[in-house]
C-alpha positions as CSV (number, residue, x, y, z in Angstrom):
1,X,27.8,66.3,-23.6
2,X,27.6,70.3,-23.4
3,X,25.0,71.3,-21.2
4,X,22.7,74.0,-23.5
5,X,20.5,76.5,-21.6
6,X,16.7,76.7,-23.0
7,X,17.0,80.1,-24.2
8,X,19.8,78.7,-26.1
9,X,17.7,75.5,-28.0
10,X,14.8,78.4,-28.1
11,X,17.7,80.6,-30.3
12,X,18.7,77.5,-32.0
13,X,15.3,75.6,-33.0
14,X,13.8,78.9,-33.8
15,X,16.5,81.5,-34.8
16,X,15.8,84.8,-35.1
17,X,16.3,86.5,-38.3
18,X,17.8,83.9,-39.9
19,X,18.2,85.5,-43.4
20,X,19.5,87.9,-45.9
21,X,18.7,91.6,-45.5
22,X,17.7,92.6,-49.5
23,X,18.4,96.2,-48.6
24,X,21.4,96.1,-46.2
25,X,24.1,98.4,-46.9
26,X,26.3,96.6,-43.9
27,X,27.6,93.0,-44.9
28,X,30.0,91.2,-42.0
29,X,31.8,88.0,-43.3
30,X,34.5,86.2,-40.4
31,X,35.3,82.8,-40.4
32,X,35.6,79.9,-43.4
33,X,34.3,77.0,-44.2
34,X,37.0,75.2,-43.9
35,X,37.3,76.1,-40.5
36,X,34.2,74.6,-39.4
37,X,32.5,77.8,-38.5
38,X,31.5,80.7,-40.9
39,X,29.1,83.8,-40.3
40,X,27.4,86.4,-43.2
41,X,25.8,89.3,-41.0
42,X,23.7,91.8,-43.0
43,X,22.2,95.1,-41.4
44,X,20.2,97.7,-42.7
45,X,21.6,101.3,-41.0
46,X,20.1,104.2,-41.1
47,X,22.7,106.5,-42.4
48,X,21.3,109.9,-40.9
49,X,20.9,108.4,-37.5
50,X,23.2,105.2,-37.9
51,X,20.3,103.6,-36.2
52,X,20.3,99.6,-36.9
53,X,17.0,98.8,-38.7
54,X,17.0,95.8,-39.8
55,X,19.8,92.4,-39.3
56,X,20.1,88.9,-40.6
57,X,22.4,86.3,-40.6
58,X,23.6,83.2,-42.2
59,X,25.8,80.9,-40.2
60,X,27.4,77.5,-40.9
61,X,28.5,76.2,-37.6
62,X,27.4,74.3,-34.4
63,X,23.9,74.8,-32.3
64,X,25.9,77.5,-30.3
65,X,26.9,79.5,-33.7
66,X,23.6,79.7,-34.5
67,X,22.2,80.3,-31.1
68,X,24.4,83.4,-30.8
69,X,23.8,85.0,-34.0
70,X,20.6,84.9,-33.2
71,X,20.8,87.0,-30.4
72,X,23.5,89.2,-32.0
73,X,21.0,90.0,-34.3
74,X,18.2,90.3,-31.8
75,X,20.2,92.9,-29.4
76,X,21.5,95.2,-31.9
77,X,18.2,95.5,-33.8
78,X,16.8,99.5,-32.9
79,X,20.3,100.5,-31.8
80,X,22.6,103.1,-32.5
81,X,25.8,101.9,-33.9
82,X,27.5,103.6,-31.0
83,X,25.7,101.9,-28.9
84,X,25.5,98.5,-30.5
85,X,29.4,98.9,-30.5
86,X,29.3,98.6,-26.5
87,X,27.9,95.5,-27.0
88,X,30.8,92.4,-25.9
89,X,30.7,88.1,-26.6
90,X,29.6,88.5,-22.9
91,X,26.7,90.0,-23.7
92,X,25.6,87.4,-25.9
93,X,26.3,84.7,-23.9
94,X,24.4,86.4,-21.2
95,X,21.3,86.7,-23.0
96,X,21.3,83.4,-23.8
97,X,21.4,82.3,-20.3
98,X,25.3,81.4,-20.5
99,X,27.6,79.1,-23.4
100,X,29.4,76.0,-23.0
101,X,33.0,76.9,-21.6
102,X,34.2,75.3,-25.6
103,X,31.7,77.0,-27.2
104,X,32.3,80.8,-26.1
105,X,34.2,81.7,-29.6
106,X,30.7,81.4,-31.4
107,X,30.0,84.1,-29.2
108,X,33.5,86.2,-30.0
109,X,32.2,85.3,-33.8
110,X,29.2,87.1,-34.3
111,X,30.8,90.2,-32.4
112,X,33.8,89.8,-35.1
113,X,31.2,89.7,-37.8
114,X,29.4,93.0,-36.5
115,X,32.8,94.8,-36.4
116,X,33.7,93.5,-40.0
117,X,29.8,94.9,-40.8
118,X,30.4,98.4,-39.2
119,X,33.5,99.0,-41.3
120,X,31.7,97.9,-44.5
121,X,29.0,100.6,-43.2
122,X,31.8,103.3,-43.1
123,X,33.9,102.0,-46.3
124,X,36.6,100.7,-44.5
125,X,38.4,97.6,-45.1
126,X,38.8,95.5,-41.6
127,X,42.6,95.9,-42.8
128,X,41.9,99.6,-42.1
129,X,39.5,99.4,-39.1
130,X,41.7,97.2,-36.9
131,X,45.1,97.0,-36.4
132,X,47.6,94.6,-38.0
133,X,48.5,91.9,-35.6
134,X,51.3,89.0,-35.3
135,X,49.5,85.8,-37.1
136,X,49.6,83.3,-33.9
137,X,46.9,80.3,-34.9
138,X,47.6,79.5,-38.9
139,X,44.8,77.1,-38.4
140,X,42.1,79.7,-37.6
141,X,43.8,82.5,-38.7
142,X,43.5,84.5,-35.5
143,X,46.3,87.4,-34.9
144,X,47.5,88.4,-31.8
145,X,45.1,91.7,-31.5
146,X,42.2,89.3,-31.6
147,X,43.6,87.7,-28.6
148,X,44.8,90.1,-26.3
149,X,40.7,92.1,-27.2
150,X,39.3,88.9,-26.3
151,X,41.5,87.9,-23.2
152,X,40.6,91.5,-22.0
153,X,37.5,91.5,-22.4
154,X,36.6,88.6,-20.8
155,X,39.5,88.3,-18.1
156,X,41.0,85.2,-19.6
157,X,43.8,83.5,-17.7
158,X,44.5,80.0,-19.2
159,X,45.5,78.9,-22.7
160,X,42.6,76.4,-22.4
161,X,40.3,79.4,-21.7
162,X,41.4,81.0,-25.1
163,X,41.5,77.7,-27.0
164,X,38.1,78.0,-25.9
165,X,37.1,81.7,-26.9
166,X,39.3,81.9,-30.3
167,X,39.5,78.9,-31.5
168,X,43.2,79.5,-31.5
169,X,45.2,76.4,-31.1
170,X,42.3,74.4,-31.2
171,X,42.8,72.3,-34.2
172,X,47.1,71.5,-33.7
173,X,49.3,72.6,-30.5
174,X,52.1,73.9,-32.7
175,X,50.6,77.9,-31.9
176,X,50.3,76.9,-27.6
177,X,53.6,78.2,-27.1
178,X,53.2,81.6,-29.0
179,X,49.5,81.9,-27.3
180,X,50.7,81.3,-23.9
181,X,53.1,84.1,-24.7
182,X,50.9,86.2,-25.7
183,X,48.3,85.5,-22.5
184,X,51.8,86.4,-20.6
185,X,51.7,89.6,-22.1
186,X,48.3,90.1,-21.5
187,X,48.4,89.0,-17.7
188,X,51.2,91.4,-16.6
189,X,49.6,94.6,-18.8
190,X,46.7,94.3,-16.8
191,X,48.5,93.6,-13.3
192,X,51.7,95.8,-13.4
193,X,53.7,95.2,-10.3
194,X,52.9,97.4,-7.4
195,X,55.1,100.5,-6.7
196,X,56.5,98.4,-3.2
197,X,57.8,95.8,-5.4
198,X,58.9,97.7,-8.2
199,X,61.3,99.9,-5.7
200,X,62.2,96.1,-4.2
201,X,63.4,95.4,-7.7
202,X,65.0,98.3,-8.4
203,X,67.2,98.1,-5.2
204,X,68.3,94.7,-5.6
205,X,69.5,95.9,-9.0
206,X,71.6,98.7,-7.3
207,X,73.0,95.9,-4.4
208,X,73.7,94.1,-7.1
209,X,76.1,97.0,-9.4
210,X,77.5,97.8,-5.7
211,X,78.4,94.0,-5.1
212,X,80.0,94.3,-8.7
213,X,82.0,97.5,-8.2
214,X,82.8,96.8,-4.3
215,X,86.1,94.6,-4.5
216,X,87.7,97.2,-6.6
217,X,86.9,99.7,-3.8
218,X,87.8,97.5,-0.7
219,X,91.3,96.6,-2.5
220,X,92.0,100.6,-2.3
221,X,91.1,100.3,1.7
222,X,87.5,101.5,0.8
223,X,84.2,100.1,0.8
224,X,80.7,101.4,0.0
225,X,77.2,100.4,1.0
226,X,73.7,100.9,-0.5
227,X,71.3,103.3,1.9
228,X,68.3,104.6,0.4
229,X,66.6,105.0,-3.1
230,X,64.0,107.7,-3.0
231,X,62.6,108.7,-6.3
232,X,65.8,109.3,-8.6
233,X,67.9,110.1,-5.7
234,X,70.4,107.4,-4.4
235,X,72.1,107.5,-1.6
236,X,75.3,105.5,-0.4
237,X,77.6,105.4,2.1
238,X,81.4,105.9,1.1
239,X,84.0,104.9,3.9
240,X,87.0,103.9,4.9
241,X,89.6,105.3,2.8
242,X,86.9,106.4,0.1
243,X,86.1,109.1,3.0
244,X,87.6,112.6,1.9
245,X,89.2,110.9,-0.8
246,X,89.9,113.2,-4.1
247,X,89.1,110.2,-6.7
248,X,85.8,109.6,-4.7
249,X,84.0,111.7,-7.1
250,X,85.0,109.6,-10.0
251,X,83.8,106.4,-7.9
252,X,80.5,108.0,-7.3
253,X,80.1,109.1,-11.1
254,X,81.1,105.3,-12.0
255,X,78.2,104.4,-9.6
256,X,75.6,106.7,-11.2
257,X,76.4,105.6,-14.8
258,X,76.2,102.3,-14.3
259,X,72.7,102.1,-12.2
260,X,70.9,104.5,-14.4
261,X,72.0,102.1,-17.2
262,X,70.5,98.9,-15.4
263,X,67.4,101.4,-14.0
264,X,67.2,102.6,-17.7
265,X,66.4,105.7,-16.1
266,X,68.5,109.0,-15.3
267,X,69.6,108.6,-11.5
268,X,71.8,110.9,-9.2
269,X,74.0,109.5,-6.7
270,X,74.4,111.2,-3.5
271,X,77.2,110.3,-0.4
272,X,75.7,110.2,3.0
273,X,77.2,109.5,6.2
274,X,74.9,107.2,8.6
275,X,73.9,108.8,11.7
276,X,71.7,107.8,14.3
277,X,69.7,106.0,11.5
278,X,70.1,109.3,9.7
279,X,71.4,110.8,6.6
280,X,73.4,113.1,6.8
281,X,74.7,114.8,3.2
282,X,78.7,114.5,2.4
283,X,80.3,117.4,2.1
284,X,83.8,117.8,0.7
């Protein structure tokens, strides 16, 4: 049994404008019946100073559905649209003193219904006012955009989490795969590796074209190691018989080619001679 705050049975037992607006010129629809959860939000705008007058909602759902359109309607009532618009599912949940873990997508709802009513305001179709996603829950019919806004927004890190916030892969588990991809995506976006590991990687990629090209060289009597990767310089060490050698520049342009290929990114290969734990340029 879901543990309901009072502020949400106050919401649900006595909803706030719980009704049509007669003179709205905003209508938000999101969900379906057949879903199981379906919300009509109506507002009344100002359109000089887009100042939200009036709003009222219809919602066939759970206690929670009700409860939060409640205070969706309640918190944007004598706001701007621009502000209202700052409003998140947090927000919602927070007024109401917090939402059942399951039950947080009522609250992603009625924030879904106010975006759907903004670009009704404007003339927009929600085609036009959001941007076309990958369909990933053919159940709920939640796109990958809604996901990735909601994970976002609210710092989501399981698939249970955005069962629980969407809906999405709530009803079958044939979309867990594609949602857990998408939570992947989601996840490294917002914690991109650090520049210390990013040079790790790139340098094992270089040890690893050097390990490639190196028996090639050594069969000649040469041999070349890896020394230092700063920025889009690399420096290596050529020696043995690749010292002085005339066909080391063609080794060294081989080298260059192939790691800005793996690197994807333009890199210039320069021969050093290791001194002292110094570098000390080539010259020939």
């Amino acid at each position: 049994m879901w543990g309901y705050s009072e502020k949400v049975k106050e919401h649900f037992f006595s909803p706030h404008n719980a009704k049509v607006v007669e003179d709205a010129n905003a209508i938000g629809e999101v969900g379906s019946l057949s879903c199981g959860d379906a919300l009509s939000l109506t507002l009344k705008i100002n359109e000089e100073t887009e100042v939200i007058e009036d709003a009222g909602f219809q919602t066939f759902g759970c206690g929670s559905a009700i409860a939060s359109s409640s205070a969706l309607t309640t918190l944007i009532i004598g706001k701007t649209l621009e502000q209202a618009s700052e409003l998140t599912n947090q927000d919602i949940a927070d007024y109401l003193d917090g939402l059942p873990p399951e039950k947080m997508h009522c609250s992603v709802m009625g924030m879904e219904a106010f975006e759907a009513a903004v670009a009704n305001f404007r003339g927009e179709s929600m085609a036009e006012h959001h941007e076309e996603g990958e369909l990933i829950c053919k159940c709920f019919a939640i796109d990958d955009v809604l996901i990735k806004k909601v994970v976002g927004e609210n710092s989501l890190t399981t698939l249970e989490e955005v069962i629980n916030y969407t809906k999405a892969g709530g009803a079958c588990t044939t979309c867990h795969e594609k949602i857990e991809y998408v939570l992947e995506e989601c996840l490294v976006a917002s914690n991109p590796p650090s520049n210390k590991e990013k040079v790790a990687d790139e340098e094992a990629v270089i040890e690893q074209v050097l390990s490639e090209m190196r028996p090639s060289i050594q069969a000649d009597g040469g041999d070349v190691q890896f020394v230092e990767l700063e920025d889009d310089l690399l420096f290596i060490s050529l020696t043995g018989a690749c010292t002085g050698c005339g066909m080391s520049g063609m080794t060294l342009q081989a080298i260059e080619s192939k790691v800005s290929a793996k690197l994807n990114r333009s890199i210039t290969v320069y021969p050093v001679q290791v001194k002292s734990e110094s570098l000390e340029v080539q010259h020939g």
